[in-house]
Structure formats: structure tokens, C-alpha cells
C-alpha positions in Angstrom: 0.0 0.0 0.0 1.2 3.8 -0.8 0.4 6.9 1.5 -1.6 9.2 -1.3 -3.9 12.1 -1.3 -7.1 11.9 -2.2 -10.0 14.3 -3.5 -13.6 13.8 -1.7 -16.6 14.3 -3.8 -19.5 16.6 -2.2 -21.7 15.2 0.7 -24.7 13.3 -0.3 -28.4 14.5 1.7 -27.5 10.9 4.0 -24.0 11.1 3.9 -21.3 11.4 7.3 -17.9 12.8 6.9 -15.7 10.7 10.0 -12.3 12.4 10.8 -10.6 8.6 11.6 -9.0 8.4 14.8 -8.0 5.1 15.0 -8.3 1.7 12.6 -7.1 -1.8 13.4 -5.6 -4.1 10.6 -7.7 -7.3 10.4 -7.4 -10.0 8.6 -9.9 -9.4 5.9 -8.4 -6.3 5.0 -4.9 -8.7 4.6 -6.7 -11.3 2.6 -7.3 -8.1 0.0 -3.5 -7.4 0.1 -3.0 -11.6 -0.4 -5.3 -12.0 -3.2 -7.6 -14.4 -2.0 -10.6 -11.5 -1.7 -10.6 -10.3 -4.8 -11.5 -6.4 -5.0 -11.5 -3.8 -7.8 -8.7 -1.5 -7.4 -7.0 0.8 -6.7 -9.0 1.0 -3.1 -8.2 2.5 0.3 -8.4 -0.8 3.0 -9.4 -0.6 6.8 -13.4 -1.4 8.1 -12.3 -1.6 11.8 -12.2 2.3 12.4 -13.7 5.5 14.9 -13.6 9.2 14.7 -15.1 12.0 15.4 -18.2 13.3 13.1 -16.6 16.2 11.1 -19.7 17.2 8.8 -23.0 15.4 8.1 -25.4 15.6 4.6 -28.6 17.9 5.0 -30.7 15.0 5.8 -28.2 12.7 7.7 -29.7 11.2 10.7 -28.7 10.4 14.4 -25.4 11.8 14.3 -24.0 15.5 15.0 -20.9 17.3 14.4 -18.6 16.6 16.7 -20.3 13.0 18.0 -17.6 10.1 18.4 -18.5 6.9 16.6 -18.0 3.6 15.8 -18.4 2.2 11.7 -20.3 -0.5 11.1 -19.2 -1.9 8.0 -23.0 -3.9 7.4 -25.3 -1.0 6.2 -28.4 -2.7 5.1 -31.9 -1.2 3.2 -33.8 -2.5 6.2 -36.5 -3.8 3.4 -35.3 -5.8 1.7 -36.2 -9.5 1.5 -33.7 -10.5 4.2 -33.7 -7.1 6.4 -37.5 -7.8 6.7 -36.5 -11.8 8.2 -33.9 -9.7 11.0 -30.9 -11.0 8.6 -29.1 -7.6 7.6 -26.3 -9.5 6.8 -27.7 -10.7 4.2 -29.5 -7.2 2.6 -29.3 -7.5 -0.9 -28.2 -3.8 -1.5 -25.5 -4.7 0.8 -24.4 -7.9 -0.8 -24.9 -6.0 -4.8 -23.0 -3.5 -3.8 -19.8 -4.7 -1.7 -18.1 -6.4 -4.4 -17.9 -3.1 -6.0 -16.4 -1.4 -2.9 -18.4 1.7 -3.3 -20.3 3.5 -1.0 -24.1 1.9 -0.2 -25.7 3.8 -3.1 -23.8 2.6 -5.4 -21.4 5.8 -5.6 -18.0 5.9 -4.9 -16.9 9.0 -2.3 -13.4 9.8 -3.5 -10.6 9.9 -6.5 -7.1 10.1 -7.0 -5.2 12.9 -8.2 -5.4 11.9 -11.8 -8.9 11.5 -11.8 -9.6 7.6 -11.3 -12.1 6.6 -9.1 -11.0 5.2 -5.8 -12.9 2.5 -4.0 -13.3 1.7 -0.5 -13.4 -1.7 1.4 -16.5 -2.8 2.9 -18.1 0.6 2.7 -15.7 2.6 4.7 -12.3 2.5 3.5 -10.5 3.4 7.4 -7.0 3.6 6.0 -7.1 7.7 5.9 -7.4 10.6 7.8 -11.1 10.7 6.5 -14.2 8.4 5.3 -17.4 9.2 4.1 -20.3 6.7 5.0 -23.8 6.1 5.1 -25.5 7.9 8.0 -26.6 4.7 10.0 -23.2 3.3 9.6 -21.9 5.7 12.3 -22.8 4.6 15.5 -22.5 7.2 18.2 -21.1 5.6 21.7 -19.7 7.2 25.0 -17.0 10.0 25.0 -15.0 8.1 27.5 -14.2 5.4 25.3 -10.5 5.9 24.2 -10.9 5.7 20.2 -7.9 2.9 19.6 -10.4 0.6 22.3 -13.8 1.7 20.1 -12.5 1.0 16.6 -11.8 -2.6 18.1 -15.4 -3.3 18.7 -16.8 -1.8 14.9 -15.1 -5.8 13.7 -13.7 -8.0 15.6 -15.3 -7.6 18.7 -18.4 -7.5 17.7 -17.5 -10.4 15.5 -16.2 -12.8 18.1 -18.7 -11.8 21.1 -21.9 -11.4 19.0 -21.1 -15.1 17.8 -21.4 -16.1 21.4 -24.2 -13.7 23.0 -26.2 -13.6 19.2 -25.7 -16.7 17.1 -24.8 -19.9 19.7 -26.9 -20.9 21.9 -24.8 -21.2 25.7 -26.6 -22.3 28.2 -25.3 -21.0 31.7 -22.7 -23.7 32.8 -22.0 -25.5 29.0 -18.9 -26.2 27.9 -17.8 -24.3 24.9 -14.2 -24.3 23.4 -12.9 -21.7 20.8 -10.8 -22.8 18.5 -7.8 -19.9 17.5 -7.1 -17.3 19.8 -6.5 -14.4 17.7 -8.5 -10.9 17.5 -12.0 -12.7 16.7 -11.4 -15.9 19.1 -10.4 -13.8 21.9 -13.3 -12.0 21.8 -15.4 -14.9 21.1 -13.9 -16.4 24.9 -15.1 -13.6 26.1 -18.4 -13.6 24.9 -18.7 -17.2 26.4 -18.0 -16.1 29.4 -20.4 -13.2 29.5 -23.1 -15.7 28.4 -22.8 -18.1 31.1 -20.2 -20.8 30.1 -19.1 -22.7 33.2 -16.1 -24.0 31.3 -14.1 -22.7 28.3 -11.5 -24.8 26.6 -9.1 -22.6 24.5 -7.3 -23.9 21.4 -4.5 -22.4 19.3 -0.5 -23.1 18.4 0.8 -19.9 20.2 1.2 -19.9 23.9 1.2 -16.9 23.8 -2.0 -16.1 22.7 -3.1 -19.0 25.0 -2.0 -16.9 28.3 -4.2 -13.8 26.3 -7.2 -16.3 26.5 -6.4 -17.0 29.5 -6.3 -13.6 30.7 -9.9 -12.7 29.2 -11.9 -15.9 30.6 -10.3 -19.1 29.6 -10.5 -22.2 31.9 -8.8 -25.0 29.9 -5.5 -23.8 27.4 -4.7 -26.7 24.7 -2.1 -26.0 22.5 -2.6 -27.9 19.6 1.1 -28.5 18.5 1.0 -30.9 21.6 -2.4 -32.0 22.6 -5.5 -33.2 20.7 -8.4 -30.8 20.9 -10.9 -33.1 20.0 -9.4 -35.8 22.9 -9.7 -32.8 25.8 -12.9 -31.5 24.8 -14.2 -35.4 25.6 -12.1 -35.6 28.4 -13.2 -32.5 30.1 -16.8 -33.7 29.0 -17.3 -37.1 30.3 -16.6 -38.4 27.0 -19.4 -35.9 25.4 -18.0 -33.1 23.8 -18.6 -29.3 23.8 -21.9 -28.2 24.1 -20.8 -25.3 21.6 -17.4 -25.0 19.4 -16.7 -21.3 17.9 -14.5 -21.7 15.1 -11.9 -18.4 14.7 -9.0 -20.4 13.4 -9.9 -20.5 9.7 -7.5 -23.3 8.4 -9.4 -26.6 6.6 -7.9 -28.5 9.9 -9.8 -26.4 12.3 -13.3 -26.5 10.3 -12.7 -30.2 10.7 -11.8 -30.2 14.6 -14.7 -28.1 15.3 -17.0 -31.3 14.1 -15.3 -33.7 15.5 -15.2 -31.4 19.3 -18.7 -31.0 19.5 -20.9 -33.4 21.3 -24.3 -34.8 19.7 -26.7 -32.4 19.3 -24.2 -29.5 19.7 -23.3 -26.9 17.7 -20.6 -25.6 15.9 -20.5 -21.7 14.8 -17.9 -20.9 12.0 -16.2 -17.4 12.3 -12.4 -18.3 10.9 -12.3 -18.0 6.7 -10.5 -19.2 3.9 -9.9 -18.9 0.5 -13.4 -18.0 -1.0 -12.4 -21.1 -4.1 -10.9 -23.6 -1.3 -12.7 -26.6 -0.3 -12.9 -27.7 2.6 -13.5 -31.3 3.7 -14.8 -33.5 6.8 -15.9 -37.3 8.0 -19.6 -37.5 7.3 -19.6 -39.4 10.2 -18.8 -36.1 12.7 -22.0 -35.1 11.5 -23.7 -37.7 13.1 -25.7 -37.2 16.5 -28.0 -34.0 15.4 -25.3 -31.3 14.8 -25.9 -27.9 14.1 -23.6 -25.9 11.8 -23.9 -22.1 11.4 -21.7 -19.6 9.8 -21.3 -16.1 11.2 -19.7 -13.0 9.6 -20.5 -10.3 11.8 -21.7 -11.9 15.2 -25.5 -11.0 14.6 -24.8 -7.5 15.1 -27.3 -4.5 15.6 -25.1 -2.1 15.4 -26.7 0.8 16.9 -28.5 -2.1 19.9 -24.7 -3.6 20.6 -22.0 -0.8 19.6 -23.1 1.3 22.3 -23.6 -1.8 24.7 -20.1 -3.4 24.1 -18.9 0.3 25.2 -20.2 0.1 28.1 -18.9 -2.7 28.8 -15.5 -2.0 28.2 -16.7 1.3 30.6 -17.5 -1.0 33.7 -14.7 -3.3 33.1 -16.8 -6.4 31.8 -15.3 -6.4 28.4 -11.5 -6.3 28.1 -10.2 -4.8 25.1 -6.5 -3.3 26.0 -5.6 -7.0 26.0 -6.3 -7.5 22.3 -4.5 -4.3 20.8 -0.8 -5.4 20.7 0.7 -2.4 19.3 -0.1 1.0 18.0 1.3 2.4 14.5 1.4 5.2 12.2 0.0 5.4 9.1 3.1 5.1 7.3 3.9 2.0 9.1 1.0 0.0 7.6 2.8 -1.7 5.4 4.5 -3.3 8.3 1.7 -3.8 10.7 0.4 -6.2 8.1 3.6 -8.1 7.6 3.5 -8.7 11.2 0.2 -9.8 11.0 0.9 -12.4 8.0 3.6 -13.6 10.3 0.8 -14.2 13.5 2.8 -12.1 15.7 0.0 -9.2 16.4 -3.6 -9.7 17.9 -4.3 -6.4 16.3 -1.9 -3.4 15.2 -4.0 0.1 15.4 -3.3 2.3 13.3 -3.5 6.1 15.0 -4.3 9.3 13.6 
């Protein structure tokens, strides 16, 4: 990626300019750099962000000048055939129009110097000093909240906790083991934990990232180079299983080993990703016993309901997020941020304005 300047069209009537504070790196936005999500170019990456309202569209709603706020990076019609079944994830103006990395009407927000359009990932682009989004995208929360802890909750936390409190269904004292202990599995311990879990069985190949899980609300560490994940989850079980398996690892071997870890009638919620042309195999026989599979991208979020909730949170110590930021950067050290984060040495870089 290059440090450029950039020329922002006009406001549109619903349209919120964000002076970017702070922006994590994640994955997804690495996966663009990688090649294996496939975007137009050129773009401006970064979907994990939170600033400061610096001007708002004539008929922009629920934000002011001057409000800090949190991007959700699922706008969504709220009319559509799927926003009218509670699955905005699923809004079909969203899903037309992210591919195109443009802004929600279809639009794109900014150019380069020469004149070409410039894109923006997952309708914010947080990799500059600015974005322009859709109105409901900018979710106001607390002033209190520090902006390098807020971005963290726009993807990843939301993400990894909404999978728990909003997708899986934990009963208060199940078993549940999360499987890959980065930004999205951490938070997805934690959201166990605030759900109820009376036991949670951490997976991952870093032991350092296994003390981190331990640190947020794991019971049981396993690293996998070592010990079978599959054999503990029975042996903490009487033999059974997990009574839920989150999935944050995205690797063909952990898809698998979520299966095989949960007990019959259990279920398995897939967070991790890979390669949107790789296959990815298991045992017919894991599915045996009643099983439930589910995939979450975004942790059944409500963004204006859980932004501002997840704050709080954070606010009265419940939700621990200075664990998961393992350093801060400058813009201009982006480029190295994400090679750290190709080598699995960062949680989550932030990048701050």
C-alpha cells in the first residue's frame, strides 16, 4: 500500500464525513492485500475504524458534528427480502454492492489525483485521515471510550462476542471451546463467558495467545502442536463433547476439529475463513448425532443495539479490550503492521491518527 492524497466528492443528503481516529488491521483487510478477496482497485483498505463526526449531509440522521462513533461496516436497506427476516447481513443492497467497494448507493466517495475513481473496502475505507459513510453506519457511543479501544469493537469484537451472546446458543454452565485465539477468538472467549459458560477450553498453536485467553476468561489452554483438541474437549466432558465449538482459526484442519469437538446435538459456529475457491473437507460421520452448523460474519450485530452496549462494557470493566491491541502504528507504518500480522505475531496493530 502507498500513502496518497485523495479528493472527496460533495456530501450526499445521507451522507457522514468521520475524521478517523484510530483503525485496526484485520485479517480481511490482509486477505485483499494476499489476493484471496478479490477487490476492484485501486482501493483505500481498513473497516475496523472510529472518529469524530466532522460534517453530516442535509438530511443525515442520528449523528452531530462533533459525536464520536463507531463504523459498522453492514449497512443494510432495512426492506429488503432479508432485512424484513432480522438478517441484515444478508441485505441484498449490501451484498450488490460490496463487491464493487463503493459507498451503499452505489457511488464511490473519493478519486485520486489523476482523476480515477477510488474505492473503499466494505463501505468505509479506514485507512485515511477521512471516510465518508452512510448515515446509519456511524454509530455514536460514550465519549469516554479511548478511540484505539472503540475501533476494536466496529469488527472483531463484535464479530467474536456477538457469535457467542447472538448466534450460539450457551446455556449457563456449558462447555464451549474456541478454536484460534486471535482478535476474533479472543473476543469470542469472552463472549462465552459473559453468556454463562461454566467452562471454556481454549485452542490455538501460540502460547502466547493462550496466556491472552487466559487472561480474558479461559478455563482450559490446549495447545494444539502438543495436545489433541478433539481428545480434551471429551475428556473434560465425560466423554461428550462441547456443548458449543466457535470456530476463529480459519484453516481446513480447524473447520474439521470443530466437528469432530462438539458433542451430539451440539453446535458448531464458524467465524475463521479461507480462500473464497478452497474446499474444505470432513468425516460424514462427525456429522452424526444431530449437529448444528452455522456460519457467522458479523456476530449477529445490531449495530446501533450492541456498539453502544459493548462500550459500556469496556466502561464498567466487563469487556476487556486493552488486551487485544498489541501495538499502535502510524500510518506510514501500515505496510509493516500487516507483515507482522501475515507472520501471527500481532492480535491487532491500530493504526493512530
Amino acid at each position: 500500500m502507498t500513502v496518497e492524497t485523495v479528493v472527496a466528492r460533495a456530501l450526499k443528503p445521507h451522507d457522514v464525513l468521520v475524521r478517523i481516529k484510530a483503525a485496526g488491521l484485520c485479517h480481511t483487510d490482509l486477505e485483499v492485500i494476499e489476493g484471496s478477496l478479490r477487490y476492484p482497485m485501486p482501493i483505500v483498505l481498513g473497516h475496523e475504524a472510529a472518529g469524530l463526526v466532522e460534517a453530516v449531509g442535509a438530511e443525515a440522521r442520528g449523528v452531530a458534528v462533533g459525536d464520536p462513533v463507531i463504523l459498522s461496516w453492514n449497512p443494510h436497506c432495512g426492506h429488503c427480502f432479508y432485512c424484513d427476516r432480522d438478517l441484515p447481513i444478508l441485505c441484498e443492497t449490501y451484498l450488490a454492492q460490496g463487491p464493487k467497494a463503493v459507498g451503499f448507493d452505489g457511488d464511490s466517495r473519493a478519486r485520486l489525483a489523476d482523476g480515477r475513481e477510488l474505492k473503499q473496502l466494505m463501505f468505509i475505507g479506514g485507512f485515511g485521515e477521512y471516510a465518508v459513510v452512510a448515515d446509519h453506519q456511524a454509530i455514536v457511543v460514550p465519549k469516554e471510550l479511548p478511540f484505539d479501544r472503540a475501533c476494536r469493537i466496529g469488527c472483531g469484537v463484535m464479530t467474536g462476542v456477538g457469535a457467542a451472546l447472538n448466534i450460539a446458543t450457551i446455556g449457563y454452565g456449558d462447555t464451549v471451546m474456541v478454536i484460534g485465539c486471535g482478535a476474533v477468538g479472543l473476543a469470542a472467549v469472552q463472549g462465552a463467558r459473559l453468556a454463562g459458560a461454566g467452562q471454556i477450553i481454549a485452542v490455538d498453536l501460540d502460547a502466547a495467545k493462550l496466556a491472552l485467553a487466559e487472561r480474558v476468561g479461559a478455563h482450559v489452554l490446549v495447545d494444539a502442536r502438543s495436545e489433541d483438541p478433539i481428545a480434551v474437549a471429551r475428556a473434560k466432558t465425560a466423554g461428550r463433547g462441547a456443548d458449543v465449538v466457535l470456530e476463529a482459526a480459519g484453516s481446513p484442519a480447524s473447520f474439521r476439529a470443530s466437528l469432530e469437538a462438539v458433542r451430539a446435538g451440539g453446535e458448531v459456529i464458524w467465524l475463521g475463513k479461507t480462500d473464497v475457491a478452497q474446499d474444505v473437507a470432513f468425516r460424514w460421520g462427525s456429522l452424526m448425532g444431530e449437529k448444528r452448523i452455522r456460519r457467522s460474519s458479523y456476530g449477529g450485530a445490531r449495530p446501533a443495539r450492541d456498539f453502544p452496549l459493548l462500550a459500556r462494557a469496556y466502561l464498567d470493566g466487563t469487556l476487556k479490550l486493552d488486551e487485544l491491541i498489541s501495538r499502535h502504528i502510524a500510518l506510514d507504518e501500515i505496510n509493516d503492521g500487516f507483515a507482522a500480522l501475515q507472520r501471527g505475531e500481532t492480535i491487532r496493530s491500530v493504526v493512530v491518527f
